[in-house]
Backbone as CSV, one residue per row, in Angstrom:
resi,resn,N_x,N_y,N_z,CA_x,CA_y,CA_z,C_x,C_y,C_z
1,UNK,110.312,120.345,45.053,111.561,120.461,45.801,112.525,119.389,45.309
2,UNK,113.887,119.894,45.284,114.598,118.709,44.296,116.242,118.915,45.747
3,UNK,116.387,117.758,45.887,117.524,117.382,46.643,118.771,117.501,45.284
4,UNK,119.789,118.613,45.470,121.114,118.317,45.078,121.972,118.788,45.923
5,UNK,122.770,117.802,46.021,123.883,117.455,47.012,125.543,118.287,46.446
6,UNK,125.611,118.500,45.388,126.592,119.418,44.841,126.453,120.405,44.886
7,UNK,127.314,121.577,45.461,126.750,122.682,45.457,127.089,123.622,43.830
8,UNK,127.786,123.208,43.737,128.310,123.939,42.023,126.750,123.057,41.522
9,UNK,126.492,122.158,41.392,125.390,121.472,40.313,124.583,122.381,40.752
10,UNK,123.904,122.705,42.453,122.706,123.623,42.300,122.780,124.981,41.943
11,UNK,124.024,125.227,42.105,124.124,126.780,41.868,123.670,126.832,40.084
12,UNK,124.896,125.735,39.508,124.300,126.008,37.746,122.623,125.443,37.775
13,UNK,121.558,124.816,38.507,120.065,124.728,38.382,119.556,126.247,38.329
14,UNK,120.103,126.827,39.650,119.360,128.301,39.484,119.688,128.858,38.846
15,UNK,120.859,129.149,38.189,120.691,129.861,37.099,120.560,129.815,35.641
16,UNK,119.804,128.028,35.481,119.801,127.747,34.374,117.485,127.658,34.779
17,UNK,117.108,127.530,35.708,115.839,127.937,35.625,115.553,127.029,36.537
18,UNK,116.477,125.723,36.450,115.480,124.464,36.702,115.269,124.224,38.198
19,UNK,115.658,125.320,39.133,115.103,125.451,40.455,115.399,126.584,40.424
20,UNK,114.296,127.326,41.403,114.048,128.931,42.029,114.675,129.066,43.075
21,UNK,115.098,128.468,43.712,115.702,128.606,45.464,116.890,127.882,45.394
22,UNK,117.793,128.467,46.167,118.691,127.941,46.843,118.949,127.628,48.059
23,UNK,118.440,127.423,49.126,118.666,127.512,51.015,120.016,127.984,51.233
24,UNK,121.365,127.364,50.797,122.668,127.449,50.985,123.811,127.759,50.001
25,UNK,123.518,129.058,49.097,124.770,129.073,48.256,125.812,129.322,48.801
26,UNK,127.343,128.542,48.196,128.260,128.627,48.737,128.555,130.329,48.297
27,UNK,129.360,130.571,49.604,129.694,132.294,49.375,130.641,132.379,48.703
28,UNK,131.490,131.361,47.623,132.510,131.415,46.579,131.591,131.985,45.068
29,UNK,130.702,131.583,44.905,129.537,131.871,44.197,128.546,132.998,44.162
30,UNK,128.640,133.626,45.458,127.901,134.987,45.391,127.721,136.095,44.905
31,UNK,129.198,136.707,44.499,129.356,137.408,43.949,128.650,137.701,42.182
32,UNK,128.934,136.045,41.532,128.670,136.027,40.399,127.098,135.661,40.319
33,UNK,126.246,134.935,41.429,124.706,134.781,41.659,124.545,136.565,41.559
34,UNK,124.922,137.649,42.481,124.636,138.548,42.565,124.472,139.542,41.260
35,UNK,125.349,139.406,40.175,125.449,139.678,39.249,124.042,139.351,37.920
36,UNK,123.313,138.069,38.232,122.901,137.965,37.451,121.437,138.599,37.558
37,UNK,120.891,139.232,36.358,119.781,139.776,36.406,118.607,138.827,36.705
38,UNK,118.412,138.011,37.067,117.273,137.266,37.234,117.371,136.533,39.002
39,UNK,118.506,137.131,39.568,118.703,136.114,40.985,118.705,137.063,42.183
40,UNK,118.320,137.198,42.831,118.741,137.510,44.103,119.325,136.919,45.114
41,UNK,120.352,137.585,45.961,121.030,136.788,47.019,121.016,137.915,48.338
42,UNK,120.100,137.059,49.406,120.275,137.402,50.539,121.548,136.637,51.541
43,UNK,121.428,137.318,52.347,122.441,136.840,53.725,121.815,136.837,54.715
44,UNK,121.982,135.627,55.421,121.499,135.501,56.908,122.861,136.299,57.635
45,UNK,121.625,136.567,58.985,122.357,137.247,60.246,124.165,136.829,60.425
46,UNK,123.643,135.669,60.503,125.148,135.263,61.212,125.514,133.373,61.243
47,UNK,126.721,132.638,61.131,126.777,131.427,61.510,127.704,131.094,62.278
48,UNK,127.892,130.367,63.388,129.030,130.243,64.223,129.219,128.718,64.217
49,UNK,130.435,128.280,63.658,131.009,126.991,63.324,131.928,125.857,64.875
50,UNK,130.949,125.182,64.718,131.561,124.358,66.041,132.162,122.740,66.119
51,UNK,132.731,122.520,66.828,133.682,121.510,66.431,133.288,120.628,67.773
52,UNK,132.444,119.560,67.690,132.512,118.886,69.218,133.239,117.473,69.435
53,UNK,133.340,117.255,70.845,134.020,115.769,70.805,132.807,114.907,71.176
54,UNK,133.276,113.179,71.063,132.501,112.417,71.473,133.066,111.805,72.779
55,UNK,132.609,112.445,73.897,133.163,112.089,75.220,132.937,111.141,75.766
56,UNK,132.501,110.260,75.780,132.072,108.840,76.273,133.152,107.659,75.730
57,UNK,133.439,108.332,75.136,134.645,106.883,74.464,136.203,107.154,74.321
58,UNK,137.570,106.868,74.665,138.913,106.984,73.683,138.207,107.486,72.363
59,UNK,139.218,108.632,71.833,140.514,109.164,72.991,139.588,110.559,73.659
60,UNK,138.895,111.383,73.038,138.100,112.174,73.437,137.720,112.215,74.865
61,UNK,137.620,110.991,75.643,136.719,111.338,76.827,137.838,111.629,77.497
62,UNK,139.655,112.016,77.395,140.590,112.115,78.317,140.870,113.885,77.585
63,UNK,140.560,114.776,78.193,140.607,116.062,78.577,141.752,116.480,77.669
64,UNK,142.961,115.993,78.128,143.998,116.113,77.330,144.041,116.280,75.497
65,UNK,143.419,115.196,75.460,143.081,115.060,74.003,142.362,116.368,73.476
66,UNK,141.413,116.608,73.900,140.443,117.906,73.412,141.603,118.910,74.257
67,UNK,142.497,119.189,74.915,142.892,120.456,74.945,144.157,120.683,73.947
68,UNK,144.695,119.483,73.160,145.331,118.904,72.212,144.913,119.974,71.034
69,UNK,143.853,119.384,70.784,143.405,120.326,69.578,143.246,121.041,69.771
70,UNK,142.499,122.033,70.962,142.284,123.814,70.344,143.616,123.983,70.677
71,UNK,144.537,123.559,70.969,146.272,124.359,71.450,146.590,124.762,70.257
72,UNK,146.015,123.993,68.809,147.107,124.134,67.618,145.955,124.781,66.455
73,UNK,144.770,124.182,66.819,143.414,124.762,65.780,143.792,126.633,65.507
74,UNK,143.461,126.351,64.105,143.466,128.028,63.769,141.836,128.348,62.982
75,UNK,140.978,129.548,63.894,139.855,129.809,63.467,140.469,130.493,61.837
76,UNK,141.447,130.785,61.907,141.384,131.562,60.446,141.425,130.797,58.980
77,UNK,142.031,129.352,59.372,141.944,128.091,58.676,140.893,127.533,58.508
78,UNK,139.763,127.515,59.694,138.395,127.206,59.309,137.436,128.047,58.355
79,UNK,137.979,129.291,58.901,136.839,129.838,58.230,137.354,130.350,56.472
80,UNK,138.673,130.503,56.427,138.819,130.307,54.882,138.339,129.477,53.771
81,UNK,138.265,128.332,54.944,137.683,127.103,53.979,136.025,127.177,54.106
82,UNK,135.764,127.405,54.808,134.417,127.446,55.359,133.561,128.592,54.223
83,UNK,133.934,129.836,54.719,133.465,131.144,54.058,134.219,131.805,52.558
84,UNK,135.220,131.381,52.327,136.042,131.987,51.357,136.629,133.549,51.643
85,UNK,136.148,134.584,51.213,137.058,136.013,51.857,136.830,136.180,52.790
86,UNK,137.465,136.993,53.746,137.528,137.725,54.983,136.484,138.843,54.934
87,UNK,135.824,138.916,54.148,135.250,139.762,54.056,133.437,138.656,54.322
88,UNK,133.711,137.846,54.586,133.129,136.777,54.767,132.671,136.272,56.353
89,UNK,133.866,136.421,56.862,134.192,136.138,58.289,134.731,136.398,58.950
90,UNK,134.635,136.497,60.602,135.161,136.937,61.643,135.932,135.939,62.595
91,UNK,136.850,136.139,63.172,137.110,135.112,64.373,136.946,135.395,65.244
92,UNK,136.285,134.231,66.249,135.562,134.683,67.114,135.718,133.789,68.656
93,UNK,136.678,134.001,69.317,137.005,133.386,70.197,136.549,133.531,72.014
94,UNK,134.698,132.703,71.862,133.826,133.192,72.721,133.133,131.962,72.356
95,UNK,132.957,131.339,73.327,131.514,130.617,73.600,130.081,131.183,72.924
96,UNK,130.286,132.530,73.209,128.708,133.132,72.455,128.868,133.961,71.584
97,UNK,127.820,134.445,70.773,127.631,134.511,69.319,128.754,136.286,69.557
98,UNK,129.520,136.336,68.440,130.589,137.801,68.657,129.863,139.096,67.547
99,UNK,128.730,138.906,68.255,127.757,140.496,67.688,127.969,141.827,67.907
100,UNK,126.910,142.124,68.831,127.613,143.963,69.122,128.833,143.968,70.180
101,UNK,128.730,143.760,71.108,129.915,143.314,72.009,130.436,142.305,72.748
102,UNK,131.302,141.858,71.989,131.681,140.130,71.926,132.584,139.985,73.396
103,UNK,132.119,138.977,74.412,132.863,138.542,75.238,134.068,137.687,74.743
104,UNK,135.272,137.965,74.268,136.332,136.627,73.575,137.375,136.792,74.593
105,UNK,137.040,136.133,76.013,138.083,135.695,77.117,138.265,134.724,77.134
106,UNK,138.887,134.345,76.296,138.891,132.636,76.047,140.762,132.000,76.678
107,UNK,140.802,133.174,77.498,141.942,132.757,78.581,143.264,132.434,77.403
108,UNK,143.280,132.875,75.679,144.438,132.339,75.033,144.150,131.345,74.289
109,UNK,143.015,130.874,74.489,143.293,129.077,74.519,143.512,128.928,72.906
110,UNK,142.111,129.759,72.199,142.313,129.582,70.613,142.584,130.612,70.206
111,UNK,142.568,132.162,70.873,143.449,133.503,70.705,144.934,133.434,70.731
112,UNK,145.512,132.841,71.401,146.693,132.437,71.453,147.624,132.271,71.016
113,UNK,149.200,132.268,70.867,150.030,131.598,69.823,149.568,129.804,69.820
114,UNK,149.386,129.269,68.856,149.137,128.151,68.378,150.632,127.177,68.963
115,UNK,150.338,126.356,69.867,151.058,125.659,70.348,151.776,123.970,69.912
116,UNK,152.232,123.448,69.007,152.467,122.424,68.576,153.307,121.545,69.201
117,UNK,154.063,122.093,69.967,154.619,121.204,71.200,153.715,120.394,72.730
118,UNK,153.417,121.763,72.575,152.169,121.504,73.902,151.305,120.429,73.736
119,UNK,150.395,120.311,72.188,149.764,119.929,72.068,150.541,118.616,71.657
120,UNK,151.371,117.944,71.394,151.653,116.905,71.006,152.293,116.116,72.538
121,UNK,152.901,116.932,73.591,153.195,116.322,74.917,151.799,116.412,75.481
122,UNK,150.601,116.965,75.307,149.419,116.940,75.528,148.904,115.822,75.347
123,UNK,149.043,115.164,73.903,148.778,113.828,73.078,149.511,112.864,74.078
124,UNK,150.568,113.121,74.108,151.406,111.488,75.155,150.779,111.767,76.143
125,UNK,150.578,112.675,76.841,150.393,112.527,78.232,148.756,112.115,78.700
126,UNK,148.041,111.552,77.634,146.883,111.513,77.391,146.808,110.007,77.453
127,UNK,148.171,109.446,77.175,148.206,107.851,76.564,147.418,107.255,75.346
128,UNK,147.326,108.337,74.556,147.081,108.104,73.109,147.500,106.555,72.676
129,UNK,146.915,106.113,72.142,147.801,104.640,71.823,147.193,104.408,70.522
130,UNK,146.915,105.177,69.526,146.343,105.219,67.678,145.412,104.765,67.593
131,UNK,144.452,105.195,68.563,142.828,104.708,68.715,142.080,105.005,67.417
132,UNK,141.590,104.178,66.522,140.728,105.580,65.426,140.025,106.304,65.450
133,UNK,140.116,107.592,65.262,139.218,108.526,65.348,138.486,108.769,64.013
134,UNK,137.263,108.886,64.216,136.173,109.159,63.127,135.677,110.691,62.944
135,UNK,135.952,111.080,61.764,135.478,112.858,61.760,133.972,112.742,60.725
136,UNK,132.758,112.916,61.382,131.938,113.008,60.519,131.957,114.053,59.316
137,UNK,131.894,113.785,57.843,131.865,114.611,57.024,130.487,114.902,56.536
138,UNK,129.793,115.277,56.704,128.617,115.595,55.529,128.768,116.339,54.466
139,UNK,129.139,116.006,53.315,129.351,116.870,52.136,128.613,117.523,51.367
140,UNK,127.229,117.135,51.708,126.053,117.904,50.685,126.028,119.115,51.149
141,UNK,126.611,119.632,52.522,126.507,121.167,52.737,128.023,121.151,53.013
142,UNK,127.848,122.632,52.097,129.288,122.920,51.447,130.227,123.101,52.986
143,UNK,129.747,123.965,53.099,130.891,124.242,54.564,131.117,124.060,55.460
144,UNK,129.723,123.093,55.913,130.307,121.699,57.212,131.299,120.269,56.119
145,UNK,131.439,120.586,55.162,132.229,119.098,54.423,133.709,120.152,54.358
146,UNK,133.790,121.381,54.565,135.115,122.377,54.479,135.406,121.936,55.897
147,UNK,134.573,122.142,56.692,135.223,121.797,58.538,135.876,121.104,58.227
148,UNK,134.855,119.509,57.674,135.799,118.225,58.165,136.722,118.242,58.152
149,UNK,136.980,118.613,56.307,138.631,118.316,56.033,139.621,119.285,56.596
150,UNK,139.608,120.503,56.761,140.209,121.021,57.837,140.169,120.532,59.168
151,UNK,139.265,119.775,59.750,139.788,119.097,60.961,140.397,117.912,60.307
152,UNK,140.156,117.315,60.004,140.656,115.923,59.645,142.136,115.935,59.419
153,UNK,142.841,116.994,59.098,143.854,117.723,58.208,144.542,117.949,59.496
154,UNK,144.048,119.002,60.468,144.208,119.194,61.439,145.059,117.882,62.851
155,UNK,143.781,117.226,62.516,144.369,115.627,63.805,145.227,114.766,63.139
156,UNK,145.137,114.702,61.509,146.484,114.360,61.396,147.789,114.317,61.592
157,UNK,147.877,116.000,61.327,149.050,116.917,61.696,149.564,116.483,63.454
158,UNK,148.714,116.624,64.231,148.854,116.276,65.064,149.401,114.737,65.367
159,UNK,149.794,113.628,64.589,149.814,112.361,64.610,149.078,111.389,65.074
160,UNK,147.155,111.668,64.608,146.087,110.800,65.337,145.725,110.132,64.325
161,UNK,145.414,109.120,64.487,144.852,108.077,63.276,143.132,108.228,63.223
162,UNK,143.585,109.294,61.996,141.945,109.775,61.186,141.223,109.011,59.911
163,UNK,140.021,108.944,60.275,139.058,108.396,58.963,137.933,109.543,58.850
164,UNK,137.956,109.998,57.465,137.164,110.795,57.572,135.274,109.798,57.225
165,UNK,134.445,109.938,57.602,132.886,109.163,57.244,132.245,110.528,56.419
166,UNK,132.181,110.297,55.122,131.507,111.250,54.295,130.329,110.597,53.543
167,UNK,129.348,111.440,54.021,127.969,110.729,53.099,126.592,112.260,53.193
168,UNK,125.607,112.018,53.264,125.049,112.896,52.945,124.399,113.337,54.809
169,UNK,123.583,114.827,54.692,123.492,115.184,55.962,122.690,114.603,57.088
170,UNK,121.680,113.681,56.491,120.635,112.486,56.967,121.106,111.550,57.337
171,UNK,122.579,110.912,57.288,122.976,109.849,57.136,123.870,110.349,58.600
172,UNK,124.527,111.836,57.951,125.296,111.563,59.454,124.813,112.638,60.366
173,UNK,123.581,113.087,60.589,122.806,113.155,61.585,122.388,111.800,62.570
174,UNK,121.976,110.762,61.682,121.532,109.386,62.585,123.238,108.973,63.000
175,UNK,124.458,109.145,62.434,125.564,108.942,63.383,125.275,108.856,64.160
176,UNK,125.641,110.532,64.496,126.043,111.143,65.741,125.454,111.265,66.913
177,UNK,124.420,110.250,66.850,123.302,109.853,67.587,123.726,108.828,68.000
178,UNK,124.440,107.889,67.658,125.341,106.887,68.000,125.994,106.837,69.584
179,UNK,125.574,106.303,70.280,126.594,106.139,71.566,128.028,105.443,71.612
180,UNK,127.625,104.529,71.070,128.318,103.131,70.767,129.825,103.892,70.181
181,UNK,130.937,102.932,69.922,132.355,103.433,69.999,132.346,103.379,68.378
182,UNK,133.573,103.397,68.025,133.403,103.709,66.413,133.392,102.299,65.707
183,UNK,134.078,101.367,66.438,134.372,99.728,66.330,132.706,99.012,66.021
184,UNK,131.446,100.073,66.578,130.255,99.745,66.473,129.351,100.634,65.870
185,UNK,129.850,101.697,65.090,129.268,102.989,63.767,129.156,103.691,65.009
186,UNK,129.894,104.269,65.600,130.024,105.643,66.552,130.893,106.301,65.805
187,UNK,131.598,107.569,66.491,132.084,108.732,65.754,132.850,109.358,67.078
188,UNK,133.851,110.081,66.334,134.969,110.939,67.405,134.289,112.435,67.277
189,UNK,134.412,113.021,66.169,134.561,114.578,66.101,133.407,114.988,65.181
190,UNK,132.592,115.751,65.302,131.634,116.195,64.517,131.386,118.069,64.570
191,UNK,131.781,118.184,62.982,131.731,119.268,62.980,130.134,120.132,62.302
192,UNK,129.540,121.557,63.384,128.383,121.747,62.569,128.725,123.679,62.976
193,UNK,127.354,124.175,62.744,127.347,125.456,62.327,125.842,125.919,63.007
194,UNK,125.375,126.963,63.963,124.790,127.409,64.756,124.472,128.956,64.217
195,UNK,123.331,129.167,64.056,122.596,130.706,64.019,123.021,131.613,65.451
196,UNK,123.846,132.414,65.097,124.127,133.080,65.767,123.570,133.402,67.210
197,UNK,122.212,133.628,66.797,121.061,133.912,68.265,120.901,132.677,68.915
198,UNK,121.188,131.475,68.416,121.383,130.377,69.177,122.508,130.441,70.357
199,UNK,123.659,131.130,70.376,124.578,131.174,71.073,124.569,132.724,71.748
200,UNK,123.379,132.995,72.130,123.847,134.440,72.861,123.905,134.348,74.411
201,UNK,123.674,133.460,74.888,123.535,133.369,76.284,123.763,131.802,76.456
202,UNK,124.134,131.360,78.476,123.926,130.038,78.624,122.437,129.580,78.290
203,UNK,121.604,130.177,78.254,120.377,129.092,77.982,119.839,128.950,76.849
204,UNK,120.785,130.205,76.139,120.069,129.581,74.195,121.227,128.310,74.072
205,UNK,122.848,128.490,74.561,123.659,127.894,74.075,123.961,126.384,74.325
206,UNK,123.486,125.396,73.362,122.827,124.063,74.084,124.460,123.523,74.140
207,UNK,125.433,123.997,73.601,126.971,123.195,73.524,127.875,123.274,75.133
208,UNK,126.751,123.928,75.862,127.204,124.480,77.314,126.533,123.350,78.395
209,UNK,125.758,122.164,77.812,125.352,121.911,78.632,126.283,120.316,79.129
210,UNK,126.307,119.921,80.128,127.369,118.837,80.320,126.721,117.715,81.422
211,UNK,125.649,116.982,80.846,124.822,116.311,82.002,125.273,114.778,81.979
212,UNK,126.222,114.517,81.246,127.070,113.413,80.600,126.142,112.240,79.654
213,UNK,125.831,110.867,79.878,125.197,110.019,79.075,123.971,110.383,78.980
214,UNK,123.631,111.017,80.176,122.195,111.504,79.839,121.477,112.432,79.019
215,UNK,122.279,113.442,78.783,122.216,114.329,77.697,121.583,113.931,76.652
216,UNK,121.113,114.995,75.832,120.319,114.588,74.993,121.571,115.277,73.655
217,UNK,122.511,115.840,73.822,123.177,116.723,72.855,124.231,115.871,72.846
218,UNK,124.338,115.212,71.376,125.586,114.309,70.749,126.591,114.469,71.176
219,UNK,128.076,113.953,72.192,128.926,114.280,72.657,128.975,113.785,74.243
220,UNK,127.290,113.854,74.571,127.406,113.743,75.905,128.739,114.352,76.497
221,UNK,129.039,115.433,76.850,130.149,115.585,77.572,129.703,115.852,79.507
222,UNK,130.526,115.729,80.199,129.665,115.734,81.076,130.864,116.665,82.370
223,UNK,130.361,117.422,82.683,131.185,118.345,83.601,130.061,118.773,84.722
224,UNK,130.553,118.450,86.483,129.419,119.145,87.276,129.616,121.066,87.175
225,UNK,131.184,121.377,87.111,130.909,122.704,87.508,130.232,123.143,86.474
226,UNK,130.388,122.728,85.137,129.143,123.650,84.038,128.119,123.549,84.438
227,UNK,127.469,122.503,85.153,126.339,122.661,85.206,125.578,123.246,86.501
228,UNK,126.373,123.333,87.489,125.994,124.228,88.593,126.118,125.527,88.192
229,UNK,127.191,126.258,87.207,127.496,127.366,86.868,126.010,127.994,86.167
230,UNK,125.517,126.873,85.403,124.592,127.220,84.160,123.022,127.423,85.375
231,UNK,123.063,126.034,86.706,121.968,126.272,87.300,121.881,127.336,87.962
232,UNK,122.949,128.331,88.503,123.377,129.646,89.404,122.950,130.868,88.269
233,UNK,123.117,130.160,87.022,123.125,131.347,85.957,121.058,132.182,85.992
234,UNK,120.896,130.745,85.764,118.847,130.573,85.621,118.742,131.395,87.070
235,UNK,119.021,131.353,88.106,118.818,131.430,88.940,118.857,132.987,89.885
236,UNK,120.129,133.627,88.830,120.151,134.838,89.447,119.509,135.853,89.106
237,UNK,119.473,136.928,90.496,118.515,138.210,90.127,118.757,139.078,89.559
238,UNK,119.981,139.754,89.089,120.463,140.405,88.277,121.297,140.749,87.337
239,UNK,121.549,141.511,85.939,122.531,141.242,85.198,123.875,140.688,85.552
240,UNK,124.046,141.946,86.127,125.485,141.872,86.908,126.277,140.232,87.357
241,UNK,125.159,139.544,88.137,125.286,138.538,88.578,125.485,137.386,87.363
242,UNK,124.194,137.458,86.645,124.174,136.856,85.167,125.667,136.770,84.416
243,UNK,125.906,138.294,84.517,127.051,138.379,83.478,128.366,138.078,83.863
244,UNK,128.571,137.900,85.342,129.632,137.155,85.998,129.422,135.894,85.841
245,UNK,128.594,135.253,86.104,128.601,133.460,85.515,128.732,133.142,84.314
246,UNK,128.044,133.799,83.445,128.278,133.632,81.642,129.761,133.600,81.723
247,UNK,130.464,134.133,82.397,132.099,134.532,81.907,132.521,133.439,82.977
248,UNK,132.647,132.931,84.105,132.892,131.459,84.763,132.515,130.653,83.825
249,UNK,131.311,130.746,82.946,130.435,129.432,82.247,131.999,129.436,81.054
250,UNK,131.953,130.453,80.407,133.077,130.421,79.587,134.526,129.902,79.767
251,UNK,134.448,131.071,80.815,136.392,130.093,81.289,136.677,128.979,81.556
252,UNK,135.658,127.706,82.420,135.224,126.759,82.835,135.025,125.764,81.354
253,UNK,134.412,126.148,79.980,134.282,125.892,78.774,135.877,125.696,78.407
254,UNK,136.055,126.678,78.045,137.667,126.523,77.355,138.586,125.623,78.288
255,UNK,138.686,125.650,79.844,139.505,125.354,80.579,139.475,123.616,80.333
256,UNK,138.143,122.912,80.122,137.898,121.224,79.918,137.734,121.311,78.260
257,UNK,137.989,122.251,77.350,137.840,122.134,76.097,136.332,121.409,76.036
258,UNK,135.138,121.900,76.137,134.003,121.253,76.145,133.583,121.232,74.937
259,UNK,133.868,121.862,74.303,133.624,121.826,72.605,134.933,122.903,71.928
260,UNK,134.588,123.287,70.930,135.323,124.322,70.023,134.609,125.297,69.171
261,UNK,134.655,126.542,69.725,134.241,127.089,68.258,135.289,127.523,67.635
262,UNK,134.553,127.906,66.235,135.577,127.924,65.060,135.972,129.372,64.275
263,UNK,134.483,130.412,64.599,134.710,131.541,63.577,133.052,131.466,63.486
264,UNK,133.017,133.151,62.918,131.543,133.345,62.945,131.382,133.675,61.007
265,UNK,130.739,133.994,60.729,130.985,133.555,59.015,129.185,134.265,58.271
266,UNK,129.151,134.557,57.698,127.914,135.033,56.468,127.531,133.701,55.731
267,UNK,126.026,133.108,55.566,125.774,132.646,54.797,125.320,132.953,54.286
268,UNK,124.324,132.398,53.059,123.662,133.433,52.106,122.407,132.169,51.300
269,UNK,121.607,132.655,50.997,120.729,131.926,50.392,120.180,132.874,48.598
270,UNK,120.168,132.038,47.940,119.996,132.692,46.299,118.580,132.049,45.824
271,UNK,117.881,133.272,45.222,116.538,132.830,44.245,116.297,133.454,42.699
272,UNK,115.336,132.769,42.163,114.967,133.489,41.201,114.096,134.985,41.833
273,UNK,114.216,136.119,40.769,113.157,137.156,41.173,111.573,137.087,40.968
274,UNK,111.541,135.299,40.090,110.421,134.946,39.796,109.515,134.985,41.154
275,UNK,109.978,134.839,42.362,109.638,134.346,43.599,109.645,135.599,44.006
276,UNK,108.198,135.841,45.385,107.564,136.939,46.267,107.192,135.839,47.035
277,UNK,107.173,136.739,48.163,107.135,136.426,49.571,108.029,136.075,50.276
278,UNK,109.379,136.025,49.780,110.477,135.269,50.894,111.229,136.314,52.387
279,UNK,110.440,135.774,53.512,110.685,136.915,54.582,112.503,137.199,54.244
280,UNK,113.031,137.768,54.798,114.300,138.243,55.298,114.476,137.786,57.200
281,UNK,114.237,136.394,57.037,114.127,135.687,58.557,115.605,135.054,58.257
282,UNK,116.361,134.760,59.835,117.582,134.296,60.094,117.369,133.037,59.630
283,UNK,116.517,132.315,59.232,117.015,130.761,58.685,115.746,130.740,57.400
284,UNK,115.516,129.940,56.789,114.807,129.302,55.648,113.077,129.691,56.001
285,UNK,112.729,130.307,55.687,111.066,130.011,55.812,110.271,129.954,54.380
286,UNK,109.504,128.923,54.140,109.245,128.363,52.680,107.783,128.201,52.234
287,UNK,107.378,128.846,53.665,105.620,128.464,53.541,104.873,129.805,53.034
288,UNK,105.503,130.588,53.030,105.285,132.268,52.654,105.335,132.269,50.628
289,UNK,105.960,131.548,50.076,106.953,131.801,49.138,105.584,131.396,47.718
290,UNK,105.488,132.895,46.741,104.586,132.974,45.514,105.487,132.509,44.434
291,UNK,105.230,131.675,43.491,106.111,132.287,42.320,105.180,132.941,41.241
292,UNK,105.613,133.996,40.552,104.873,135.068,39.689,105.041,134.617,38.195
């Protein structure tokens, strides 16, 4: 197993021999992986791109701020950068994954005309005062290091004083684990990417949960009605009931900006045909895998 952090460098390994697998080819590259007689390229199910804050600290933990950004965020900007064609990706303006029939009542918030006034009297009225904000980048995977700079790009525009932290995905995993403010290696905004079936309901969808410092999910954000909404959710006896709280759980989501999603998107993974056994499973499985 060989760690490369470029995705153009691994793409030219596989097709020069000197690795069989790819986990993550960028989908700018697929077309021409697909082409070659010796590679195959599958696609996973689905990815849904999410954007969270770090609520425990300026400027993030003042509401305002996070309703700042989705007022002006465009999913179609993420996912260009993210996925490359449209033929690539969907926008998807729903808390949960936008499969066979997508709930996207997202009350306007990121369906919406894109608001740049709002969001900047949003910013004053927040008492912004050029706190720095930190956007984790991880660049070794191609299209969470496309988020960043589209967010980063993004809170600029907006007039927030951005640093982007770019290093590899190990490095800013132990971040964002960080409580501590950024003045002490903490972080503002961290952008990542979710398997679709992760987000089909409140209890796969862990970005729903709001138990504040205690939390175990980076952001700590902390809201009681989500979480009475989510305990009423476990709790009830029938769809019907279910499917009326999922949609409170949602409106209640967008209404405190508890996170962001971004767009739902195709990834794809590339091999040699030297290789048998690789299931057709929604994420990586490597323990199956012959080479011939």
């Amino acid at each position: 197993m060989a760690y490369i952090p470029e995705a153009a460098t691994a793409v030219q390994a596989l097709e020069t021999g000197e690795v069989d697998y790819v986990e993550n080819a960028p989908n700018d590259y697929a077309a021409a992986l697909a082409r070659d007689p010796a590679i195959s390229v599958q696609g996973y199910p689905g990815f849904i791109g999410v954007v969270r804050f770090n609520q425990l600290h300026p400027p993030f933990d003042n509401v305002k701020m996070r309703q700042a950004v989705l007022a002006v965020a465009d999913q179609r900007d993420y996912m260009s950068a993210m996925a490359g064609d449209q033929t690539n990706w969907r926008t998807c303006f729903s808390v949960y994954a936008c499969d066979a029939e997508p709930d996207e009542d997202d009350g306007g918030v990121l369906s919406g005309p894109r608001d740049w006034d709002r969001a900047k009297r949003l910013v004053a009225e927040a008492g912004y005062k050029g706190e720095r904000i930190v956007v984790i980048d991880p660049a070794d995977i191609a299209q969470l290091h496309a988020e960043a700079l589209v967010t980063e790009q993004l809170l600029k525009k907006l007039g927030l004083n951005v640093e982007l932290a770019t290093s590899e995905w190990g490095t800013a995993i132990k971040r964002i684990n960080v409580k501590e403010p950024v003045e002490q290696g903490g972080w503002s905004v961290f952008g990542t990417a979710y398997a679709s079936y992760d987000l089909l309901n409140p209890a796969t969808n862990r970005n729903l949960r709001a138990p504040g410092a205690t939390g175990v999910l980076p952001g700590w954000a902390s809201d009681e009605t989500i979480e009475a909404l989510r305990k009423a959710w476990f709790a009830a006896e029938d769809e019907a009931r279910r499917r009326d709280l999922a949609d409170q759980i949602q409106r209640r989501a967008f209404e405190i900006a508890l996170y962001m999603p971004i767009g739902q998107y195709i990834a794809r993974r590339a091999f040699r045909k030297s290789l048998a056994g690789i299931p057709e499973s929604p994420i990586p499985v490597l323990w199956s895998i012959e080479k011939r």
